[in-house]
C-alpha positions in Angstrom: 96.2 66.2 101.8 96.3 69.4 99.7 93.3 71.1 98.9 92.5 72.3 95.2 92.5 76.1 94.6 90.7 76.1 91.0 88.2 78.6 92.4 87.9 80.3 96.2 85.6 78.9 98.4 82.7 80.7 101.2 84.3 80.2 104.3 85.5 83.4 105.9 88.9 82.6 105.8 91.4 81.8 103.2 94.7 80.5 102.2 96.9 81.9 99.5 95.5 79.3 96.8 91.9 81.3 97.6 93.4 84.7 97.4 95.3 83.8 94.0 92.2 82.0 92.5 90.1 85.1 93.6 92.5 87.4 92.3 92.6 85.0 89.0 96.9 85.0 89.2 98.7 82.0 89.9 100.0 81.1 93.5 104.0 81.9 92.5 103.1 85.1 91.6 100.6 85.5 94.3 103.0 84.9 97.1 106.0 86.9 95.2 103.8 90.2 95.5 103.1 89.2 98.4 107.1 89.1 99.5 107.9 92.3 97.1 104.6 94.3 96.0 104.9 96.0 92.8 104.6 99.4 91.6 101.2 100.4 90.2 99.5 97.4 91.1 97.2 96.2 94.1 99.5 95.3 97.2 97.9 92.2 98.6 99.6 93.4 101.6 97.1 95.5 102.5 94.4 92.9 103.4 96.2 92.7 106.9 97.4 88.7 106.9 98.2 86.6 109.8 100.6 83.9 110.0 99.9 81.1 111.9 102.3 77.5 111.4 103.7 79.3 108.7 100.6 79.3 106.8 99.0 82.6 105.7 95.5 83.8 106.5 93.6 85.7 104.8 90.1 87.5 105.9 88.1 86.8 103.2 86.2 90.3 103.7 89.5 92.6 103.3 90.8 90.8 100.3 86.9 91.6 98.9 87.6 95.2 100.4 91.2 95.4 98.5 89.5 94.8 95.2 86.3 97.4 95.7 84.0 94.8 96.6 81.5 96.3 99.0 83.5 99.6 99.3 80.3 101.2 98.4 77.9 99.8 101.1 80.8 101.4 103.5 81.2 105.0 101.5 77.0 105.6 101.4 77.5 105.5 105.3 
């Protein structure tokens, strides 16, 4: 069963399809920046995935953190 990845969901975890729906980019692309980042842009990279069965895992929180999504509770501290 293969789950749809037109938007991301709530749960504190997510798979490539999330991170690609969040990010608005489709999942080939998604996964090729992930293999070879390139210059100028975000490196998904730095979200600090896990692999686990060969599927990719994703804390929800750092890919919010990659984009600037709730940078600025952490920098008023």
């Amino acid at each position: 069963m293969r789950r749809q990845a037109t938007k991301p969901n709530d749960c504190p975890i997510w798979y490539d399809e999330d991170v690609a729906a969040f990010l608005g980019i489709n999942l080939q692309t998604f996964q090729r920046r992930v293999a070879k980042p390139a210059k100028g842009e975000i490196n998904p990279n730095d979200a600090h995935h896990c692999t686990i069965g060969g599927r990719r895992l994703w804390i929800r929180a750092d890919v919010e953190r990659l984009v600037g999504i709730g940078a600025q509770k952490e920098q008023s501290r």
